[in-house]
C-alpha positions as CSV (number, residue, x, y, z in Angstrom):
1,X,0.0,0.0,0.0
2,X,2.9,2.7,0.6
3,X,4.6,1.3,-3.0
4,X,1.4,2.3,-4.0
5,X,1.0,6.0,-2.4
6,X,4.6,6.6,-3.5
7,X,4.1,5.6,-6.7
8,X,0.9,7.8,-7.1
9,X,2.8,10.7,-5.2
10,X,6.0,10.1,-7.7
11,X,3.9,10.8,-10.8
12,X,2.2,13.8,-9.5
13,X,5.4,15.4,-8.9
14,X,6.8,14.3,-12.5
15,X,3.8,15.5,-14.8
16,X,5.1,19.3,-14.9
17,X,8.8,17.5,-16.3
18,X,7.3,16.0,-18.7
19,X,4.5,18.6,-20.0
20,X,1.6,16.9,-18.3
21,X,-0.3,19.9,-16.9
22,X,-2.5,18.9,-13.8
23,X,-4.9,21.8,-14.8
24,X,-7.1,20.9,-17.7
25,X,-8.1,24.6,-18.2
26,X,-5.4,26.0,-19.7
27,X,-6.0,28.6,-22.0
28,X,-4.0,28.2,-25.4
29,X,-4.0,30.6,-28.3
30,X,-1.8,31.6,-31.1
31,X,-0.3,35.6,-30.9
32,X,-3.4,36.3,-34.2
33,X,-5.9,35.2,-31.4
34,X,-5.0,37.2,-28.8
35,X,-3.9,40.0,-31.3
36,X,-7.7,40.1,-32.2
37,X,-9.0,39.4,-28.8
38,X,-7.4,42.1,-27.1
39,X,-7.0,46.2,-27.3
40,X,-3.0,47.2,-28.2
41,X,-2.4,48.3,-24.4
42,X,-4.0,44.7,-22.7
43,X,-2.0,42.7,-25.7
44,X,1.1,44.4,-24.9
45,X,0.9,43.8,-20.9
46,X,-0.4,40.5,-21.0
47,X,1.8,38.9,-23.6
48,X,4.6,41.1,-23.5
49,X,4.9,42.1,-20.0
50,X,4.3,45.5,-20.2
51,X,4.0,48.2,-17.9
52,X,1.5,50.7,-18.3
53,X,2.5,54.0,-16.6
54,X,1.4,54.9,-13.2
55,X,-1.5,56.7,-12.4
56,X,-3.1,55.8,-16.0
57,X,-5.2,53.0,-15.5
58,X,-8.9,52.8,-15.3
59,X,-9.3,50.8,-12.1
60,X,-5.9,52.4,-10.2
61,X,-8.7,54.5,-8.0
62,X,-11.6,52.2,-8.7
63,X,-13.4,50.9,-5.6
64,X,-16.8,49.3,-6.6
65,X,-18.2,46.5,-4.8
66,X,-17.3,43.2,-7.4
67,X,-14.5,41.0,-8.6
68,X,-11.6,41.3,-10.6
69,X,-10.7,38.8,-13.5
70,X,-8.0,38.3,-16.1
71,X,-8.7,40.6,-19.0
72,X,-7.2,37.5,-21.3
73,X,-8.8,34.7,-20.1
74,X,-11.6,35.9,-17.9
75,X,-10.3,34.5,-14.6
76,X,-11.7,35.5,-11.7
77,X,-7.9,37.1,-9.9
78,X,-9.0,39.3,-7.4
79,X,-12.3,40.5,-5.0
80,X,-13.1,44.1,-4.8
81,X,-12.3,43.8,-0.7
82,X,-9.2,42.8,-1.1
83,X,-8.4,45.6,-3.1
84,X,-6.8,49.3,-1.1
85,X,-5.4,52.5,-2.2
86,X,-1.6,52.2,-2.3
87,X,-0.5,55.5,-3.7
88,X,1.7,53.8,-5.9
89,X,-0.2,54.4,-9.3
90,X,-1.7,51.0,-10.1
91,X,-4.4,48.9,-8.8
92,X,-3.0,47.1,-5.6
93,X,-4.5,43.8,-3.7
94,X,-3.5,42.3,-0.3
95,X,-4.5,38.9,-1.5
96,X,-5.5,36.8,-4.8
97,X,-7.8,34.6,-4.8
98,X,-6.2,31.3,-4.1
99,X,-4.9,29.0,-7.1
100,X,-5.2,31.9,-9.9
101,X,-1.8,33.0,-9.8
102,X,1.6,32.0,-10.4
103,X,4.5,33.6,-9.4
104,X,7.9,34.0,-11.2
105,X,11.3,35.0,-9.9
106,X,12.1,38.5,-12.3
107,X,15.2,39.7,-12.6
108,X,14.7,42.3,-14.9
109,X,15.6,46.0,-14.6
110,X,18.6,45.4,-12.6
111,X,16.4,44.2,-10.0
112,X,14.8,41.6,-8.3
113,X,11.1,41.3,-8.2
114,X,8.6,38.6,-8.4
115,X,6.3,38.5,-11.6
116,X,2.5,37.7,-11.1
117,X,0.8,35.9,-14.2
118,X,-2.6,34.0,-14.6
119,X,-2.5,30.7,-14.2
120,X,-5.2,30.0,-16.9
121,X,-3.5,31.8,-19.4
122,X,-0.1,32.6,-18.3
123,X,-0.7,36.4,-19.1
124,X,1.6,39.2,-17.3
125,X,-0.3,40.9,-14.7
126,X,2.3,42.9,-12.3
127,X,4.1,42.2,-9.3
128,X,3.9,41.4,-5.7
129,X,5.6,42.6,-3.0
130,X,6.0,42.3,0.7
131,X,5.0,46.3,1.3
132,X,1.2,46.0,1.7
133,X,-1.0,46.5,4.8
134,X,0.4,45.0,8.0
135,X,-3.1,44.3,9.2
136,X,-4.1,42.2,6.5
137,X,-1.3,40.3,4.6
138,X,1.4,42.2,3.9
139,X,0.8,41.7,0.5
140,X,1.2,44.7,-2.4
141,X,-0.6,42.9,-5.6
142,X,1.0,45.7,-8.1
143,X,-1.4,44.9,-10.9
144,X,-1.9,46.7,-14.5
145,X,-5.2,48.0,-15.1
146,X,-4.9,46.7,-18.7
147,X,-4.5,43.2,-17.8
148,X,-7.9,43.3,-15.4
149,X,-11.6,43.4,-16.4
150,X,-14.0,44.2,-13.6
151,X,-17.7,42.4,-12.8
152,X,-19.9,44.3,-10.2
C-alpha cells in the first residue's frame, strides 16, 4: 500500500517535467488570437509584459463592490475587498484569490522582483511585494489595469 502511495505521489510530482499539466483549463492561443482578442495596451501587458504608466489606468482609483478577472482569459484574480489605495499608481491587492496566480522570480531591470501571471492563461499581470497593509497580509498585488476586467 505505501509502493502504492509513493508511486501515485511520484507521478504527480513528475507530470510538470514532462509537460503533463494537472490543470485541464489551460488557455492556449496563437499571438493572431490574442492580437484580435485584445486592445493594443492589454495585448502588450499581457503577452509582452508590459508596464503601463502609473497613475493611467482605469481601475488604479476604482473601488466598486465586485470581482476582478484576467482581461485575457476571464479569470476571476481578485475581490473588490481585497483591493486598497496604495499610492503607488496601479491597482493594488493584499491577496488573490487562491490558485489563480503563479509567481515567477524577475530579474529584470537590474532588479529583483517577483512576476505575477494567470495561471489560466499565463498572461503578465504585475508584481507582488512584501510592502502591503500590515493588518491584513502584507501583500502589495502591483497589478496593470490593462490586464484586469472588472464584474460588479
Amino acid at each position: 500500500m505505501i509502493k502504492i502511495k509513493f508511486v501515485i505521489i511520484y507521478i504527480i510530482l513528475m507530470m510538470p517535467l514532462f509537460g503533463i499539466s494537472q490543470k485541464e483549463d489551460k488557455m492556449v492561443k496563437t499571438d493572431k488570437e490574442w492580437r484580435a482578442s485584445l486592445d493594443e495596451m492589454s495585448y502588450q501587458v499581457l503577452r509582452n509584459s508590459y508596464t503601463e504608466r502609473p497613475y493611467t489606468g482605469e481601475y488604479n482609483l476604482h473601488f466598486e463592490k465586485g470581482s476582478y478577472s484576467c482581461k485575457g482569459c476571464d479569470q476571476k484574480l481578485f475581490e473588490s475587498n481585497n483591493k486598497y489605495d496604495s499610492n503607488c499608481g496601479w491597482p493594488s491587492f493584499d491577496k488573490a484569490i487562491p490558485g489563480t496566480i503563479n509567481y515567477v522570480k524577475d530579474y529584470s531591470h537590474n532588479m529583483f522582483r517577483i512576476e505575477v501571471k494567470c495561471s489560466k492563461c499565463d498572461g503578465h499581470l504585475g508584481h507582488v511585494f512584501d510592502d502591503g497593509p500590515k493588518e491584513t497580509t502584507g501583500k502589495r498585488y502591483c497589478i496593470n489595469s490593462a490586464a484586469l476586467s472588472f464584474k460588479k
